[in-house]
C-alpha positions as CSV (number, residue, x, y, z in Angstrom):
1,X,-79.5,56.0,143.3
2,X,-76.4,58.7,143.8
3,X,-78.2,61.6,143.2
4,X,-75.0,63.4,141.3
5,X,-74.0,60.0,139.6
6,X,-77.8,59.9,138.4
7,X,-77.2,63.3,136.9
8,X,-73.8,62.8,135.6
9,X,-74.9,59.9,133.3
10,X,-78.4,61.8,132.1
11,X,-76.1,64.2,130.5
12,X,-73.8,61.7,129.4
13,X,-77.2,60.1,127.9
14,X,-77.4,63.9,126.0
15,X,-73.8,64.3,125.2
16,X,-73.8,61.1,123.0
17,X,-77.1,61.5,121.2
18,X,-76.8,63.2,117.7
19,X,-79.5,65.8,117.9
20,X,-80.4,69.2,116.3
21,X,-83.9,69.5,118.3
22,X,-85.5,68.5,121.4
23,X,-87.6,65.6,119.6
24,X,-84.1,63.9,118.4
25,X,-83.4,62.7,122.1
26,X,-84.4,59.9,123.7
27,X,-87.3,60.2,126.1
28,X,-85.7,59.0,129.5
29,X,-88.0,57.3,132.3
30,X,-86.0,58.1,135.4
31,X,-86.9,57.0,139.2
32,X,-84.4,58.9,141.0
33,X,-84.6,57.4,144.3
34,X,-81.9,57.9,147.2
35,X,-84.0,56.4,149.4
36,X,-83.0,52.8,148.4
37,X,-81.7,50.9,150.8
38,X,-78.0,50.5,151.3
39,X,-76.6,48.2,149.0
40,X,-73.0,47.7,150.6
41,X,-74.8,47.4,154.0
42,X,-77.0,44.6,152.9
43,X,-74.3,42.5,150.9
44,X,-72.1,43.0,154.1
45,X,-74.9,41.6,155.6
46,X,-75.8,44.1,157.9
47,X,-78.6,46.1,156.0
48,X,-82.1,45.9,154.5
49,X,-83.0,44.1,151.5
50,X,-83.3,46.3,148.7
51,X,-83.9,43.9,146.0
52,X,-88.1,44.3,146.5
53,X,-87.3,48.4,146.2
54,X,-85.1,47.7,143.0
55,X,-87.9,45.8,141.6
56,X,-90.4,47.6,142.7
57,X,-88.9,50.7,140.6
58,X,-88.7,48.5,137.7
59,X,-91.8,47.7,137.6
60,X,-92.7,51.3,138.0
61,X,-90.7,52.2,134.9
62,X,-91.8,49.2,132.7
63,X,-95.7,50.3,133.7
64,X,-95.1,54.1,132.7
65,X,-93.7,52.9,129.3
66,X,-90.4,52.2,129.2
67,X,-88.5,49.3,126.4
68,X,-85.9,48.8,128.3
69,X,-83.9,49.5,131.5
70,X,-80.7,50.5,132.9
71,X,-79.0,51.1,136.0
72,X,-76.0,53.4,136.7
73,X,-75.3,51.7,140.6
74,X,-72.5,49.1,139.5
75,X,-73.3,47.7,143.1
76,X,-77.0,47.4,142.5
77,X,-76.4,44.8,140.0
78,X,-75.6,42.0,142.3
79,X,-79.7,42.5,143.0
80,X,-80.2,42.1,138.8
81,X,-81.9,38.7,139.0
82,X,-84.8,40.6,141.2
83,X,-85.3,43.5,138.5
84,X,-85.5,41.2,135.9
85,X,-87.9,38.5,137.3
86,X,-90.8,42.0,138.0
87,X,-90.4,42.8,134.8
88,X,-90.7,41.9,130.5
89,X,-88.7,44.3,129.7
90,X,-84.5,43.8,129.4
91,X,-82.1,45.0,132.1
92,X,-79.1,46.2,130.0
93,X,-76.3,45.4,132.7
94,X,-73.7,47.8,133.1
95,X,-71.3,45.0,134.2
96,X,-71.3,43.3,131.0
97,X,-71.1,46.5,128.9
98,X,-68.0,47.8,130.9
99,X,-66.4,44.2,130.6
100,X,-67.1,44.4,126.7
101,X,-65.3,47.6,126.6
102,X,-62.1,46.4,128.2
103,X,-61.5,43.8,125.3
104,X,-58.0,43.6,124.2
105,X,-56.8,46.3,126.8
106,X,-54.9,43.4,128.7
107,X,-55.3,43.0,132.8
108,X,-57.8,45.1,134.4
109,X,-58.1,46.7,137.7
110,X,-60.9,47.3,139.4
111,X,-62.4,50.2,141.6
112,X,-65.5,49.6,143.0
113,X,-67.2,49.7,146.3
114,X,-67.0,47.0,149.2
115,X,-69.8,45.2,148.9
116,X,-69.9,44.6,144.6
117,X,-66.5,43.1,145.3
118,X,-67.7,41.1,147.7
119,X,-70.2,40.2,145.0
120,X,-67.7,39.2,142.5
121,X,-70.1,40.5,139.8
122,X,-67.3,41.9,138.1
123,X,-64.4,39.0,138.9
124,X,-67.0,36.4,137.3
125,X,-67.9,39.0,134.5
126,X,-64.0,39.5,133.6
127,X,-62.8,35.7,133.7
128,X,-65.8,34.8,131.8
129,X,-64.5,37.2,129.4
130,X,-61.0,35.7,129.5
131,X,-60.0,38.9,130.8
132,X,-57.0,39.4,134.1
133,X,-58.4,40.8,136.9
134,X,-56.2,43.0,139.0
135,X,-58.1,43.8,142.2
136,X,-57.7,46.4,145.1
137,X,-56.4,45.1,148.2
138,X,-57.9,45.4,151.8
139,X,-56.4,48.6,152.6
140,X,-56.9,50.2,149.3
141,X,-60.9,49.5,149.3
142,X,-61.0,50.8,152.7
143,X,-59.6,54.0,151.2
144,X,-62.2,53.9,148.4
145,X,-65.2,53.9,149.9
146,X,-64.2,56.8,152.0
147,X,-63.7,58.4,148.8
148,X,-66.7,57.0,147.2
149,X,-68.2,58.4,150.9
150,X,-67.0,61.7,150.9
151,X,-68.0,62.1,146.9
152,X,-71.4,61.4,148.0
153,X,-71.2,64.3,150.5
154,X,-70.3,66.4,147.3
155,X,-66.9,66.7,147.7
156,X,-65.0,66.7,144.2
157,X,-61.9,68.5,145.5
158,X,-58.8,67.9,143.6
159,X,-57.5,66.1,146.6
160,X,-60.2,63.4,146.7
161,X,-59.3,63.2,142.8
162,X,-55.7,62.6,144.0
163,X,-56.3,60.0,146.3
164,X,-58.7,58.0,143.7
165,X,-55.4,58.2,141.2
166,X,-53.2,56.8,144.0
167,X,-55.7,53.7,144.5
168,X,-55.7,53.3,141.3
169,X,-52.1,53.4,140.4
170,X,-51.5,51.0,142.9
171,X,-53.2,48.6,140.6
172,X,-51.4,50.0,137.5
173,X,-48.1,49.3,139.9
174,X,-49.5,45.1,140.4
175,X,-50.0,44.9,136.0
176,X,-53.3,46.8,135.2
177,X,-53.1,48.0,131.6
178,X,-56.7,49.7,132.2
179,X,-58.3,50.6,135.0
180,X,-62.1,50.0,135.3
181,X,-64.7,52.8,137.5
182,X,-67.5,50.4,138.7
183,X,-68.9,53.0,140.8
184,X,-70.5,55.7,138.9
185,X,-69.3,58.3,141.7
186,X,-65.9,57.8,140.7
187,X,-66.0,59.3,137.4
188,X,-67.2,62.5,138.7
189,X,-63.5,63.2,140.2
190,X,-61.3,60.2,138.3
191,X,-61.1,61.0,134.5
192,X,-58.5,59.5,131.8
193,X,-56.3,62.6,131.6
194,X,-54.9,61.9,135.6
195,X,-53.9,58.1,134.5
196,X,-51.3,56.8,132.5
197,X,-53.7,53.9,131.5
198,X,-56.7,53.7,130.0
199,X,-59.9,54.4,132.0
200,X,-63.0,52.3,131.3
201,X,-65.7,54.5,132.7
202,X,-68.7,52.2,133.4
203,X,-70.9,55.5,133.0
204,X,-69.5,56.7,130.0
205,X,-70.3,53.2,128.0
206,X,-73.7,52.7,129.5
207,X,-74.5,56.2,128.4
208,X,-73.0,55.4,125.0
209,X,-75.3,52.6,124.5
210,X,-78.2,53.9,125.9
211,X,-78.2,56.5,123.5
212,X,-77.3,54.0,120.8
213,X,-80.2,51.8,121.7
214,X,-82.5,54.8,122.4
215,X,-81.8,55.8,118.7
216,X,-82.4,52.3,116.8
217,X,-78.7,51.5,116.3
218,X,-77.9,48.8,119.0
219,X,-80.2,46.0,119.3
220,X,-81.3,45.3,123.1
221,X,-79.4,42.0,124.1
């Protein structure tokens, strides 16, 4: 739905695929559309339903061929039960993937936008796993959705970077041992080299197993 964040994990999709030629990648299905409705409005409860769009795309994508679907909009997922009833196809959730990947790291903090913590898509996702949850307080999400905002606008200044480290070092400061992005904008400025924990890119594994799937070596879940 981000038009850089859709970008950003396409190539990530290419990155991880082992390929000499053009035929060795995966054939990718993609309905890039902006023009979704606004998630965090609509879970604040001040917006238009997007789950008919969401499904609506699925649909689309299972009709033009696709085996299987993902999603790089962390948010979006809180609208997973409508994608999945339109279509016979699997939804691979990026929720569960990034919760897979912070096994054994300890507590983990999460950045993500207003309305999926509202959600508690990724709270429910982590204590299911057993996993701590250390979460950003009021003042701190305010700050990262203007972030996530002015990201959006195209702005991947080293000072937007900055201010995503601070936010997230305040969880680091409250016991995160890794810090999860559940937005996909935030990896386009927040990488693991400008924290002194882990980062658990919810991109970067979708992309991983996308790929891995794409190319027979994950079974679809």
């Amino acid at each position: 739905m981000g038009p850089d964040a859709t970008v950003d994990f396409m190539a990530k999709v290419i990155a991880a695929t082992s390929a000499e030629t053009d035929q060795g990648h995966a054939r990718m299905l993609v309905d890039h559309n902006p023009k979704v409705p606004n998630r965090q409005a609509a879970l604040l409860g001040d917006g238009e339903d997007p789950g008919p769009t969401l499904a609506a795309m699925a649909a689309g994508l299972q009709n033009a061929g696709a085996d299987f679907l993902v999603m790089p909009c962390n948010t979006a997922h809180a609208y997973a039960d409508d994608i999945r009833a339109a279509v016979s196809i699997p939804l691979v959730s990026i929720i569960d993937v990034t919760v897979d990947a912070c096994r054994g790291k300890g507590a983990v903090g999460v950045l993500a936008t207003d309305g999926c913590l509202k959600t508690g898509i990724y709270q429910d996702a982590l204590r299911q796993a057993n996993i701590e949850c250390v979460l950003p307080n009021a003042d701190e999400t305010a700050e990262l959705m203007r972030l996530i905002a002015a990201i959006k606008a195209g702005d991947r200044s080293e000072a937007v970077a900055s201010a995503m480290r601070d936010v997230a070092n305040a969880q680091v400061a409250r016991g995160a041992r890794a810090i999860i992005a559940g937005c996909t904008e935030i990896p386009l400025v927040l990488t693991d080299e400008l924290l002194e924990v882990p980062l658990v890119s919810s991109t970067d594994v979708l992309a991983a197993l996308t790929a891995a799937i794409a190319a027979g070596q994950r079974p679809i879940d």
